[in-house]
C-alpha positions, 0 to 999 in steps of 0.5 A: 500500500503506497503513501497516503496524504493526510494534509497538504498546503500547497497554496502555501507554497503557490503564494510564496515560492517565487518570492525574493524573501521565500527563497532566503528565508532563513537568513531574513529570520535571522537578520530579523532576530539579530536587529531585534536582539542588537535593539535589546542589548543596547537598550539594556547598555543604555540603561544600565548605565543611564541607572548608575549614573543616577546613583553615582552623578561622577559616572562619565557616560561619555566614557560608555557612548562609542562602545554600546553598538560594538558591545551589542555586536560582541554579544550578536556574534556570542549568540550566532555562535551558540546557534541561536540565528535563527533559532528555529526549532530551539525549545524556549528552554534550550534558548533560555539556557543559551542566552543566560550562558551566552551573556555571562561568557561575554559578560565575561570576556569584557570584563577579562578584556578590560583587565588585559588592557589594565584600564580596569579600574577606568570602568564601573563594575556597577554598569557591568553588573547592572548590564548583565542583569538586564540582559539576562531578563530583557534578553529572553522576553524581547525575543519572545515579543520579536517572535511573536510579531514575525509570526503575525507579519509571516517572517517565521518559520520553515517549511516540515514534511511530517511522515509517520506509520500511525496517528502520531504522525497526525498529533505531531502535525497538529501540534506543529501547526498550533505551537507556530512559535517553534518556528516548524510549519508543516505544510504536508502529512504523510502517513506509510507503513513502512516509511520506507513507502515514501522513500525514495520518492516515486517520479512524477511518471509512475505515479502522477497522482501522488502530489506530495512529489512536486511540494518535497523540492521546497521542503528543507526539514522532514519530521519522522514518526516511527512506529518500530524502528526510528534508526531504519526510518531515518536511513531509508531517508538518508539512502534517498537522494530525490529530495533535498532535506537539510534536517531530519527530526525522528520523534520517539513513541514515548513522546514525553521522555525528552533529551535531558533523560538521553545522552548519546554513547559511541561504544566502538560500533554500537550508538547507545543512550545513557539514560539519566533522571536529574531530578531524584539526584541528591546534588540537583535536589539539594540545589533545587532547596537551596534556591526554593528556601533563598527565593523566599527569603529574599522577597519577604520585605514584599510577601509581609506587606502583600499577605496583610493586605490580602488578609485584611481585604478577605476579612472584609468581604466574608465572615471566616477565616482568612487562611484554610488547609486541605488535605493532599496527597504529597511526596512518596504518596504521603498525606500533607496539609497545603495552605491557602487563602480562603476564597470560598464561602464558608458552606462551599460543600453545601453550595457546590452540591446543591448547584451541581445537582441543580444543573446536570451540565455543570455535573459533567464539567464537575467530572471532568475537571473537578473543577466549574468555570462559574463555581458558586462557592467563589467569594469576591475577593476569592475570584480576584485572588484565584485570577492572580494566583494570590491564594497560593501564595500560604503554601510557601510555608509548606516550601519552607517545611520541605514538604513542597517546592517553588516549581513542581507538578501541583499536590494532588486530592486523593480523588484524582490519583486514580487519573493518573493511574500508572503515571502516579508512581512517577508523580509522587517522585518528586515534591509537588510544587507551588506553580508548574507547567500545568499553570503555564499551559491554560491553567484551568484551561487544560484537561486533567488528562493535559495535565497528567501528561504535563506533569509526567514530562517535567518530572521526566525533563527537569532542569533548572533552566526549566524551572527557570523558564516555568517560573517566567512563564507563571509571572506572565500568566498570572499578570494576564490571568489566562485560564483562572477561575 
């Protein structure tokens, strides 16, 4: 049975194909990034020390004036090097990694740099550092903003072929065509059993009704999606020299495990994987302590007042309360009590009840997210509180108890570990955590089976530079209140 084409975009390749900018495509996304990243970088330069220069009136900042546009450039080239030009399918976390490593080496190298032309003392240390601040948190969201707007202008991304034996290959094309901000823009779905169907590609002779053919010559990136034998799958694309990839990607069964689990071997002849998990490693656990303890400590001359407030405005609008616990399930499957603010009523199990067995339609939402978009039970104060995530904000004293973590799939009720059925034995391997990528990817939004999926995969992925990312992300997602109710 030969190939069978799902999906096929060919007007996409009508309108552009011909054109100037279609044809160096890659190379305007990465004149795109770079002029977006140069506007950033002496932005923070400029700012930085236009800072200092407030707190220290005897800064010369004619001194700095002729060296904000080659330092900009320095640090472009930095990027270009760690491969960040244009970028396109770099994880947002794999790009947050780079660009902190990529500013620190050449905060770095500017700081060797002036102490080789012994004028170290000739510059402010405070402009450095205030510089390489800046650039670690403007960096990062800039390019966010950059990509976002060469999306909506169509200067982004590339053109994928997806082929895979089963229906993954039909999620992997969906969730490409959603996630445009990967920069993979799948133009062609094409399912074979075996892969090896589709290549080599037929001629246009033999088989004139296969029009996948004529959209391969402008396709640079093919996506495989194996059901059996990933490593066959992609020789029989290698051996085939009637297309033109430059990359091909090979998408594992177990979609969830990513690359912080493998590392590739070369034993003589033989490719292995050396399989790791961060996470459960004590020297990553104690590190991952060390910053949730730190964190709080150094925002408690902002906590203390935001918690008074808080509670001051719970005890106006409702009688009861202002904190309440929960029972939940933590790690290794032990019981633990989370705090939070109260943003119920104080009889919310007699309201739900009676509004659930009110409204049948609200029962089945109830079932399915053992949560409702227009819970009754929700005070005033409490939905602004939930919007903003406010109300969990008390657990950070179940942070400082060891019994949770700033970043970490959210503690569960005892009612939904049977959701997770075999995934749970991976849940409760780690500390549950006060935010995570559930939060960051629509919150209430997302189907508790999303939810599972996202929460198998971090445990499975972690990294600081995770954390790090899922942290940006929360703060993003709060001020927005996407997906709170």
């Amino acid at each position: 049975m030969g190939p069978t084409i799902l999906h096929k975009d060919q007007e996409f390749f009508l309108k552009n194909q011909n054109s100037i900018l279609w044809k160096h495509r890659r190379k305007v996304m990465a004149l795109f990034m770079m002029v977006s990243d140069l506007i950033c970088l002496s932005a923070s330069i400029i700012f930085a020390i236009l800072f200092w220069s407030r707190v220290n009136p005897e800064l010369i900042i004619s001194m700095y004036q002729s060296l904000i546009f080659p330092v900009s450039v320095l640090f472009i080239f930095v990027y270009l090097f760690l491969g960040l030009y244009p970028g396109i399918g770099v994880g947002p976390v794999e790009e947050l990694r780079r660009l902190t490593l990529g500013s620190s080496f050449g905060m770095l190298g500017l700081m060797g740099l002036s102490f080789y032309m012994r004028s170290v003392t000739s510059w402010s240390r405070a402009v450095f550092g205030l510089t390489w601040i800046f650039l670690l948190i403007s960096v990062p969201l800039s390019r966010k903003v950059f990509r976002r707007l060469a999306v909506y202008i169509g200067l982004w991304g590339v053109p994928v072929v997806v082929v895979g034996e089963n229906e993954g290959a039909e999620s992997v094309y969906t969730s490409l065509r959603k996630n445009r901000l990967i920069g993979l823009w799948p133009v062609l779905n094409i399912r074979a059993a075996p892969i090896s169907a589709v290549f080599p590609l037929p001629s246009k002779k033999s088989q004139p009704e296969w029009v996948g053919k004529e959209l391969f010559k402008y396709i640079e990136i093919a996506v495989i999606v194996p059901q059996k034998s990933p490593l066959g799958a992609v020789k029989s694309v290698l051996l085939d020299r009637s297309h033109q990839f430059k990359r091909v990607i090979v998408i594992f069964d177990e979609s969830r495990i990513g690359s912080v689990w493998f590392t590739p071997l070369h034993l003589v002849e033989h490719l292995g994987l050396e399989v790791t998990h961060q996470l459960i490693n004590p020297t990553q656990q104690f590190i991952k302590r060390l910053i949730d303890i730190s964190s709080i400590i150094i925002c408690i001359p902002i906590l203390l007042p935001l918690f008074a407030f808080i509670g001051l405005a719970i005890k106006l609008d409702s009688p009861g309360p202002v904190f309440y616990t929960q029972k939940r399930v933590g790690h290794l499957g032990k019981e633990i009590s989370i705090w939070k603010f109260r943003s119920m009523v104080l009889n919310a199990e007699h309201v739900l009840n009676s509004y659930l067995e009110s409204d049948p339609r609200m029962q089945d939402e109830w079932k399915r997210n053992f949560k409702l978009r227009k819970d009754p039970r929700v005070t005033r104060i409490g939905r602004l509180l939930r919007r903003l995530s406010f109300d969990e904000l008390p657990q950070l004293w179940n942070v400082l108890r060891g019994e949770m973590s700033l970043i970490g799939p959210r503690p569960l009720l005892e009612n939904e570990i049977e959701t997770y059925g075999d995934d749970f034995e991976i849940y409760k391997q780690v500390l549950p955590g006060l935010t995570g990528l559930w939060q960051v990817s629509g919150r209430s939004n997302t189907l508790f089976s999303e939810r599972v999926s996202l929460d198998v995969y971090y445990v499975q992925n972690w990294s600081i530079w995770l954390d790090i990312h899922i942290f940006l992300h929360t703060l993003i997602t709060a001020v927005q209140a996407r997906g709170a109710y």
